[in-house]
N, C-alpha and C positions, 0 to 999 in steps of 0.2 A: 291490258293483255288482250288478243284477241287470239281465238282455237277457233278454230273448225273441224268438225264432228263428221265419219261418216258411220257407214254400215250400225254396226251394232254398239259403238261406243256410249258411256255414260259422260257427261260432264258436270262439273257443279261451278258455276257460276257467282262470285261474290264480287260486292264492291263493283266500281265501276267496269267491269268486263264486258267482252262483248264477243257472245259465239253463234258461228253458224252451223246450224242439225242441220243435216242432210242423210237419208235413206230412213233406218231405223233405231237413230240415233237418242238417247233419253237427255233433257237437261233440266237441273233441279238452280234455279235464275234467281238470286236473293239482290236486295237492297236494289243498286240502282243498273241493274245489270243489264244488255241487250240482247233478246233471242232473235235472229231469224228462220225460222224451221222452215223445212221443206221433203217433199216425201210421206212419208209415215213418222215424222218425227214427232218424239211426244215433249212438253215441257211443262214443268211445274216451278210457276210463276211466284214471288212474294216480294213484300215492300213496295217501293217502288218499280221494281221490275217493267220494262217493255219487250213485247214479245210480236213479231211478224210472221204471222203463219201464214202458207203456203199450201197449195195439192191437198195432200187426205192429215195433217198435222194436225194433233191434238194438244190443247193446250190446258190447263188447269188454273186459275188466276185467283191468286187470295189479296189483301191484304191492301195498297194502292197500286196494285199493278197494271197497267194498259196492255192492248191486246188489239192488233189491225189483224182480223182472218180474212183470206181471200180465199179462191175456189170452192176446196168441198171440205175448207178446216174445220175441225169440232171445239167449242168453248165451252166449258165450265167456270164459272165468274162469281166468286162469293166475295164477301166481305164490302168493301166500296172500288172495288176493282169496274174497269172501263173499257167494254168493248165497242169496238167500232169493226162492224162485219158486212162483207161484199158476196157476191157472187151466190155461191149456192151453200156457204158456211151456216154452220147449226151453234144454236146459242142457247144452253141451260142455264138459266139465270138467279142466284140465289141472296138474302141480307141486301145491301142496297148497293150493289151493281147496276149499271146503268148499259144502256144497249144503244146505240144506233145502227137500226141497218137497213140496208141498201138492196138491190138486183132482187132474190129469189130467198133470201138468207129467212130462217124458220126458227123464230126464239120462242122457248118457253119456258113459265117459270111458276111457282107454287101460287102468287100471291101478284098482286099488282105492283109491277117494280116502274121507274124512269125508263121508256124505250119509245125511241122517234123510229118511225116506218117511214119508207121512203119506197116508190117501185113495186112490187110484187111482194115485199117484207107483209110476212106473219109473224104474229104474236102471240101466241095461246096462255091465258092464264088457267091454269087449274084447277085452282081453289073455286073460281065460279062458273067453268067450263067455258069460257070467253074467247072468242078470237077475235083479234084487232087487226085491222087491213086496212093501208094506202090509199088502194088503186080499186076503183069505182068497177074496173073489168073483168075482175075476180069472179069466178063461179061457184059456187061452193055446190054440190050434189051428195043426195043422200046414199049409201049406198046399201 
């Protein structure tokens, strides 16, 4: 089955389905399901879930879920869930979640997880106040 979501709708997602959020639409995406958000849309990802976020989408990812963020999406990635994120997308990263990212993209996470920088990609780990960086052309200033 595939839905398409707009405005303020909820959807729930099982089995192999496949939906598209759009505006500020919510979708809760189990087993082997496909999101692709866009807008404001929020999703909470599990199992194997894949999820394509989009503009200002928020996604949530547990469990083996995958996750492509573009623009300015925001990630949450616990359990061994797999982000691969572009553009100016933000990545909180938690359990062993894994990160790739790309352009401007800004992850951070408690403790030192799996994450390839690539471009302008930051990394901050917490726990030993660390920032990990790419690109040699980075400035960092105190303020």
């Amino acid at each position: 089955a595939k839905v398409i979501a707009y405005d303020n709708a909820t959807v729930e997602a099982n089995d192999n389905a496949t939906v598209e959020a759009n505006d500020n639409a919510t979708v809760r995406a189990y087993d082997n399901a496909t999101v692709e958000a866009r807008g404001n849309a929020k999703v909470i990802a599990r199992g194997n879930a894949k999820v394509i976020a989009n503009d200002n989408a928020t996604v949530i990812a547990n469990d083996n879920a995958t996750v492509e963020a573009y623009d300015n999406a925001t990630v949450e990635a616990y359990d061994n869930a797999k982000v691969i994120a572009y553009d100016n997308a933000t990545v909180e990263a938690y359990d062993n979640a894994t990160v790739e990212a790309y352009g401007n993209v800004y992850c951070v996470s408690y403790l030192a997880i799996k994450c390839r920088l690539s471009g302008n990609a930051l990394h901050r780990v917490l726990s030993t106040n660390t920032v990990y960086f790419a690109n040699d052309d980075i400035k960092f200033q105190k303020q």
